[in-house]
C-alpha positions in Angstrom: 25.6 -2.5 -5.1 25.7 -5.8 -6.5 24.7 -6.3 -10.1 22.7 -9.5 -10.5 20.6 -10.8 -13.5 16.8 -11.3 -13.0 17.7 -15.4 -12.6 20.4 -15.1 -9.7 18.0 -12.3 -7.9 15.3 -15.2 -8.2 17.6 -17.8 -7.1 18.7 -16.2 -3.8 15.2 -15.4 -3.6 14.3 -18.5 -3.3 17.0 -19.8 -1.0 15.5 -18.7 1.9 12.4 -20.0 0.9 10.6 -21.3 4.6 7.5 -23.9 3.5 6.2 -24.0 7.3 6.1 -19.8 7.4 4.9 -20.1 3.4 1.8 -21.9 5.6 1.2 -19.5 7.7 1.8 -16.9 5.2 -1.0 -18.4 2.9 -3.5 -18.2 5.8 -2.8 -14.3 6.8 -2.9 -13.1 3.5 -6.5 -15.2 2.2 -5.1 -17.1 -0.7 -8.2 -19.9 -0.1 -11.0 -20.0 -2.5 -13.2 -17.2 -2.6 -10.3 -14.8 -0.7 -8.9 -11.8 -1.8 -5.7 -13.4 -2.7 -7.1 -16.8 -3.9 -4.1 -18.9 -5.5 -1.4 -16.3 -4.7 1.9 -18.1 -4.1 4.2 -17.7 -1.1 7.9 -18.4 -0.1 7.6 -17.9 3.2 10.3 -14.8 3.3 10.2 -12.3 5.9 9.8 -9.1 5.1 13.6 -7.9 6.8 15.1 -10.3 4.2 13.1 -8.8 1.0 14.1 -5.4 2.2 18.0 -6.5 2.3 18.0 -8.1 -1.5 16.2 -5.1 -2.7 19.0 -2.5 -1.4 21.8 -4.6 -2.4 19.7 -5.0 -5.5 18.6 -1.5 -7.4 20.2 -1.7 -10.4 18.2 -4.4 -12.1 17.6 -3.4 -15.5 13.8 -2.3 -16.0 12.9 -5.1 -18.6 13.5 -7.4 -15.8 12.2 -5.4 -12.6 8.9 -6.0 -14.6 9.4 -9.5 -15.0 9.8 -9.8 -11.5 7.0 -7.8 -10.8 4.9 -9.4 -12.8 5.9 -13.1 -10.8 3.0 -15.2 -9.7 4.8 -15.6 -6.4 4.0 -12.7 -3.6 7.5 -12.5 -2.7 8.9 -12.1 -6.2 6.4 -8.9 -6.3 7.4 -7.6 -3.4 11.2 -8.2 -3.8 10.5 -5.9 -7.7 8.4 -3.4 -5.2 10.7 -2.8 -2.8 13.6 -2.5 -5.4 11.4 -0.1 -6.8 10.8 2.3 -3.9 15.0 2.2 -3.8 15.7 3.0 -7.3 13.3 5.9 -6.9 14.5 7.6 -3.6 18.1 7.5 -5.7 17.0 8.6 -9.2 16.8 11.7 -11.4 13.3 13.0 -12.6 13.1 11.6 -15.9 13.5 8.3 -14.5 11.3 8.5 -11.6 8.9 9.2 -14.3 9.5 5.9 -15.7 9.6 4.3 -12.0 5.6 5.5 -11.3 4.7 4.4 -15.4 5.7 1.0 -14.5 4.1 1.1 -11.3 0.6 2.5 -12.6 0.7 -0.2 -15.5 1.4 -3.0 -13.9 -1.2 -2.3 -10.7 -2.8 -5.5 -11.1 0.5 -7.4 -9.6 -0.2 -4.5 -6.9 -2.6 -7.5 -5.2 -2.3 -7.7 -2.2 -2.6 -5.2 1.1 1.2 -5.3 1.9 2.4 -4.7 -1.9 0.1 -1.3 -1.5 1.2 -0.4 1.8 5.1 -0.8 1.2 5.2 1.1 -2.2 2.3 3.5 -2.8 3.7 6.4 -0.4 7.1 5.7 -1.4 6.5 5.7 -5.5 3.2 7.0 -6.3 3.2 10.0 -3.1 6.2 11.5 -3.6 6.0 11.6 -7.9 2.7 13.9 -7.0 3.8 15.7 -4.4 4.1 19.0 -6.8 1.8 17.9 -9.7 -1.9 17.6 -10.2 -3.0 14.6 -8.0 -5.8 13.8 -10.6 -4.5 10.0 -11.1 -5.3 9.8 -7.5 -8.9 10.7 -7.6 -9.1 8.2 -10.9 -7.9 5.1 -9.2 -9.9 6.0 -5.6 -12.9 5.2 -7.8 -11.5 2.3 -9.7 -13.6 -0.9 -9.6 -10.3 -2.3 -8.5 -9.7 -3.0 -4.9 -5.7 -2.6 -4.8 -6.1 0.6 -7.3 -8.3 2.1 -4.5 -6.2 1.4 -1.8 -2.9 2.9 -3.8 -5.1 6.2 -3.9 -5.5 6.3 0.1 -2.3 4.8 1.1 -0.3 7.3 -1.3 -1.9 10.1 0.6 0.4 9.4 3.7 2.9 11.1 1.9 1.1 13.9 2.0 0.0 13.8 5.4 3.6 13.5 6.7 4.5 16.6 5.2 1.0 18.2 7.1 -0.8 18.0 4.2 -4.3 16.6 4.7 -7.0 18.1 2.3 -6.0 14.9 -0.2 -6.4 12.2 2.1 -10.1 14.0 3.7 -11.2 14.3 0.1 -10.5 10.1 -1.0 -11.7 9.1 2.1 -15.4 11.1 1.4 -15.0 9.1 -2.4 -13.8 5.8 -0.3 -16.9 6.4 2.8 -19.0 3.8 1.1 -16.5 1.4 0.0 -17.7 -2.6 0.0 -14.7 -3.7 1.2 -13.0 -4.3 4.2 -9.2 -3.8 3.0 -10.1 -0.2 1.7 -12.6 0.5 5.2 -9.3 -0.6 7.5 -7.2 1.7 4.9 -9.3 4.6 4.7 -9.4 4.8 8.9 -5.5 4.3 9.4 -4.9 7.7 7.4 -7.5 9.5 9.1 -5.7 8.5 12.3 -2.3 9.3 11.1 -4.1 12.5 10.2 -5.3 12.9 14.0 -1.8 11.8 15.0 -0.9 15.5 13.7 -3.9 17.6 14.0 -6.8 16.0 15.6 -8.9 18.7 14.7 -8.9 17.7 11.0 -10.2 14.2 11.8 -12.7 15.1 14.3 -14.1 17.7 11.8 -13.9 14.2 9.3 -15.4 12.1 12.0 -18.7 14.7 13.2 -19.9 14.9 9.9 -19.7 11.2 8.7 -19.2 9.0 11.7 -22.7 7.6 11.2 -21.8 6.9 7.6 -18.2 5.5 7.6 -18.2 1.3 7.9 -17.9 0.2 11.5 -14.2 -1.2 10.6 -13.1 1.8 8.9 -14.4 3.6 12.1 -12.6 2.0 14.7 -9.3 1.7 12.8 -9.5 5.8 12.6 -10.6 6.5 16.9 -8.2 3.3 17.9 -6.2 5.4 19.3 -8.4 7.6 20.9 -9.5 8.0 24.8 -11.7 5.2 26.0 -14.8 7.4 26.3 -14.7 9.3 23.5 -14.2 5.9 21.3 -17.0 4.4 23.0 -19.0 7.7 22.5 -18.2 7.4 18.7 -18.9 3.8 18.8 -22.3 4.6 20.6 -23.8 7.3 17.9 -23.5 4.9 15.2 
């Protein structure tokens, strides 16, 4: 472990800094105007290299994790996310308390579908594994996007451990969602649910097929036979 200050992290951060894959990076994640991540700032750091500062990199002190996390540039976030997600799989109770506080308060920096996806079943899933999920509920109907995808994603915790009733019960809250990041969400945990008992989802999918988004649908039979995906597809 190598014990940095917030401005060397940022520095070798930015070293590796790639303007053309910033470009392309810009353009995948919809940082044009009127997009979901309109103005958001990117390096152009792969995802390999963010996961490598952050594991050489857990000990950064709090005050300055939430700097970081708080950085108007995607990869800053993300860097602070992932060191997150390794401080907690290392720490005691009382400060994996702390670890989720800072994660719940500071969800608006959450902004984007790959922040949610490579923290919320790492931070917020395993902190509620034995307590009442309650928060989850709250932020699945939040008038924030990100806040309702952290409720769904965190349920893959769950579901890896064979545990599905959580991720059934947001997805019902999340069936009429407007938008297409939570419909693609909501359908990627019900598969992972059919992945391990495809009973569970079919019982999902019979009752509210011809109610769930057509994206949110096909994300959760992609992996499904060809007829009975087309026979899915068909009914709705």
């Amino acid at each position: 472990m190598i014990a940095m200050t917030l401005e060397q992290i940022r520095r070798k951060i930015r070293r590796s800094a790639d303007p053309q894959k910033a470009k392309y990076l810009k353009r995948y994640f919809k940082t044009g105007q009127g997009e979901y991540a309109e103005g958001d700032i990117f390096l152009g750091i792969a995802m390999p290299q963010l996961r490598k500062f952050a594991r050489e990199h857990p000990a950064l002190d709090f005050q300055e994790l939430v700097q970081l996390l708080r950085s108007p540039i995607h990869e800053e976030r993300l860097c602070a996310l992932l060191m997150l997600v390794e401080r907690y799989k290392k720490s005691a109770e009382s400060d994996r308390k702390r670890i989720v506080a800072v994660y719940l308060d500071n969800t608006r920096f959450i902004n984007n579908w790959d922040l949610v996806d490579s923290s919320a079943h790492r931070i917020l899933g395993p902190y509620l594994e034995t307590k009442n999920k309650k928060i989850l509920y709250a932020l699945a109907r939040s008038e924030n996007l990100w806040e309702r995808r952290i409720a769904i994603i965190s349920t893959f915790h769950f579901i890896r451990g064979n545990i599905f009733s959580h991720t059934i019960k947001i997805a019902k809250i999340l069936i009429q969602d407007d938008e297409d990041l939570v419909h693609k969400a909501v359908g990627w945990m019900l598969r992972e649910v059919g992945k391990r008992e495809l009973r569970v989802e079919e019982d999902f999918l019979k009752t509210y097929h011809k109610q769930m988004p057509r994206m949110m649908l096909r994300y959760a039979i992609e992996k499904f036979p060809e007829n009975k995906r087309n026979s899915y597809l068909m009914k709705t």
